[in-house]
N, C-alpha and C positions, 0 to 999 in steps of 0.2 A: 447069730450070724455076724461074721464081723464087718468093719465099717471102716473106711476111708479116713485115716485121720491126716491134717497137714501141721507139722510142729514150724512154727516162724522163727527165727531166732534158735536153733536148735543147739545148744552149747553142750556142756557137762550136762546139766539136768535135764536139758530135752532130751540126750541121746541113750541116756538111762531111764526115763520114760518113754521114749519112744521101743525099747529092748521089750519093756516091759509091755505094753499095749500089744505086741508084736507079738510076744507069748501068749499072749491071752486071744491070738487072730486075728489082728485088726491090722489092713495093710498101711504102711507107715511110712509119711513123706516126710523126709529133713530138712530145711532150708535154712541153708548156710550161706554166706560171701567165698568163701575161701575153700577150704578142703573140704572134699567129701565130708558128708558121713558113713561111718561104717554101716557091714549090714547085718541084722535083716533091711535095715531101713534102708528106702529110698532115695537117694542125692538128688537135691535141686537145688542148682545154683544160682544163687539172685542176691539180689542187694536191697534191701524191703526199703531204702532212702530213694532209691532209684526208679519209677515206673515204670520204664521201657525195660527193666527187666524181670517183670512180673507177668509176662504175659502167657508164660506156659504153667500158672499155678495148677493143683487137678482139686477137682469138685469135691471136694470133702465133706464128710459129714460131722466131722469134729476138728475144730479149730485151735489150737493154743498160738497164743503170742508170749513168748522167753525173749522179746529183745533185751541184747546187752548194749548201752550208750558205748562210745568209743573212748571217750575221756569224762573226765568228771566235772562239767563244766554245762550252763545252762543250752547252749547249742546245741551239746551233743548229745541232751536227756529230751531236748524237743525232735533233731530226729529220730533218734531211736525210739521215744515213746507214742507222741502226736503224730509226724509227719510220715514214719514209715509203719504205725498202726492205719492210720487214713489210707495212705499208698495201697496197703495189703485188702481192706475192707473193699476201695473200689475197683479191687482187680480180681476177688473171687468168683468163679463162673457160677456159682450157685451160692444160693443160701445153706449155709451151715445149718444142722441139728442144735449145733451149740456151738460156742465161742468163751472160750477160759483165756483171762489175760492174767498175768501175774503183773502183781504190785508189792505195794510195800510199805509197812506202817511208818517211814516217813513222812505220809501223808495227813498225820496229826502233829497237835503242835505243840499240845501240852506242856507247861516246864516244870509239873507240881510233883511227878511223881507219882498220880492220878491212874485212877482204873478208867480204862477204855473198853469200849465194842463196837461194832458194827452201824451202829447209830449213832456213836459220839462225834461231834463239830469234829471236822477235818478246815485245819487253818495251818497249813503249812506252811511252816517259817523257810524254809529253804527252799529254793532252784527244783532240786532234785521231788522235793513232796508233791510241788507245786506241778511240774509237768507229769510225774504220776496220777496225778490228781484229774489234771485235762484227758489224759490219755481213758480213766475210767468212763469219764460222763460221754465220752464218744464212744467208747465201746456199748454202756450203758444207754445209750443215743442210738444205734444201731440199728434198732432190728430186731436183729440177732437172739434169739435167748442164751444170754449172757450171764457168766461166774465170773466173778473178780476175785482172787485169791492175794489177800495182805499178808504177805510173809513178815516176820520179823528177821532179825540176825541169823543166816543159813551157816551153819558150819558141819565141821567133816571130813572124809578124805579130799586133800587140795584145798580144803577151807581152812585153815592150821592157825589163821590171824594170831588168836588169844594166846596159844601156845607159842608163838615168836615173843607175844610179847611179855609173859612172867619169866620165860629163859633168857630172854636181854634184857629182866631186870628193871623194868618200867614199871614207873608208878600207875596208882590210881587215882581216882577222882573221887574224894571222900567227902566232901563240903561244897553246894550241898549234898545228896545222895544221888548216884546218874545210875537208873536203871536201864536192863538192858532185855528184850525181850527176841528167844532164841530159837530153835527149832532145827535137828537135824537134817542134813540132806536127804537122807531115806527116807525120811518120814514127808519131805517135800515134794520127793517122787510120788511118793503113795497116796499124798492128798489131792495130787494133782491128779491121778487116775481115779479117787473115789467122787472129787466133788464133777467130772463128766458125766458121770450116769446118770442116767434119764428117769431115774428117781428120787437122786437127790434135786432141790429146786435151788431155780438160777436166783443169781443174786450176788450181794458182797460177802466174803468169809473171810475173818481172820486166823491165817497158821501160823501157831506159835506151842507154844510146849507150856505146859502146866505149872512152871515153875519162876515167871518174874523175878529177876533179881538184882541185887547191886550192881556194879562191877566189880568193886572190890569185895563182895562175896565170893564171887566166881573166880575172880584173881588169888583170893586167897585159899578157895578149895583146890585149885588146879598146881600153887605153890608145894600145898601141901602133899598132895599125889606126888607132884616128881622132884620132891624133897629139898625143897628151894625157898631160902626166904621170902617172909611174909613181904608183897609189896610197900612201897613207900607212899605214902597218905600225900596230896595235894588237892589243892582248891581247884575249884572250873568253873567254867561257865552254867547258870542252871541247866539250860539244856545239852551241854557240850557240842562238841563241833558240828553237828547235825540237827540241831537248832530243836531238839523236841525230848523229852522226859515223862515217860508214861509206864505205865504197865499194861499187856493187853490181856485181854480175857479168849478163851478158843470156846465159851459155852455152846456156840450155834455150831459151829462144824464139829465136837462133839456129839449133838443130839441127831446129826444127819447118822450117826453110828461110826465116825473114823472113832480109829482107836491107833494112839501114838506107841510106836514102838521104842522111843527114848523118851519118857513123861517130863525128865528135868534134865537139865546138864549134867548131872549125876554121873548119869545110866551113859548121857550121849559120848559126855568128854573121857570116861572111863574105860568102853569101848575103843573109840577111837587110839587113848593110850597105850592098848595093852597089843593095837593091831600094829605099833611100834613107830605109830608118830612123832 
């Protein structure tokens, strides 16, 4: 039987999970600031910063928070994550089945290069980790039977970043080594639809793809595909600009039975290439 779900923050990824939950029966609310969403899904428009315009949420039995900050800047990671997850929480007419908020392995701090999971110290150095960070222990505070989904680096159709940047010729950061841990869009749809079900159990999950790497691995396999010189070597900061250097592990959202449809940037960046990005 299908089930009431409300997407908060519904962007790119909500609207192709929400397609998707909608295929599978489950009636499906949007909530955007601005333009609709298309349909099947259902348009609601509110401003999750805002309370007074929260007041026609509908009773869902499935939760996701997809908020995007407005800028990149500590104010605008506290509404968007704290203040307009708080907002959304005390204006649901009912208690959720579940609650999936998306995060992001910003929220370690590591500069070593170091294997992470689930259980490792979260001591984020930057703004950005830090109010992800808040934004979990209230979700996880809640209530709620709550999923926390730590994405790493999401790329894909409209996610093109790495590919701007070996065609303009940019260097990498080879000293010391700045890992980078990544995960297809699709496959972020899809974990986000498997780690809902009421069989798998609530908790933190890290999404990430099988394969940790340099950058300048990746810079140099992606050179290599679209036949462009090897990047140019430079120094960084240990953690680079995002103040953290890690590798992360997916063992536990594995053993719930996901199974990634792009295992490495291989498979993901390869595809993407050839759909003529």
């Amino acid at each position: 039987m299908g089930e009431t779900v409300l997407i908060a923050g519904c962007g790119d990824l909500g609207t192709d999970l929400g397609r998707r939950l909608a295929a599978a029966g489950h009636t499906v609310h949007g909530l955007r600031r601005s333009t609709p969403v298309p349909p099947p899904l259902r348009p609601l428009r509110a401003d999750l910063t805002v309370p007074a315009s929260l007041g026609q949420l509908p009773a869902a039995d499935l939760v996701y928070y997809l908020a995007t900050p407005a800028g990149y800047d500590d104010a605008s990671y506290h509404a968007a994550y704290v203040q307009g997850l708080g907002n959304l929480l005390a204006h649901l007419p009912a208690q959720p089945r579940r609650l999936v908020l998306v995060s992001s392995t910003t929220v370690y701090g590591q500069l070593d290069g170091s294997w992470v999971d689930e259980d490792s110290p979260t001591e984020p150095r930057a703004f950005s980790g830090r109010r992800m960070l808040e934004a979990e222990r209230l979700a996880l505070g809640s209530g709620i039977d709550t999923v926390v989904v730590r994405f790493g680096g999401i790329y894909g159709p409209g996610r093109e970043r790495m590919l701007r940047k070996v065609r303009a010729g940019e260097p990498c950061p080879a000293e010391p080594p700045l890992y980078t841990n990544r995960i297809h869009r699709d496959d972020c749809v899809a974990a986000l639809a498997h780690l809902a079900r009421a069989e798998v159990a609530a908790g933190i999950y890290l999404a990430v793809d099988d394969a940790p790497c340099t950058q300048c691995e990746l810079m140099d396999w992606l050179a290599e595909r679209m036949g462009l010189p090897r990047p140019e070597r430079i120094g960084a900061p240990p953690g680079g600009a995002r103040g953290s250097n890690k590798r992360c592990r997916n063992d536990k959202l594995k053993a719930t039975g996901f199974r990634l449809r792009y295992p490495s940037y291989r498979e993901g960046y390869a595809a993407l290439l050839e759909s003529g990005a």
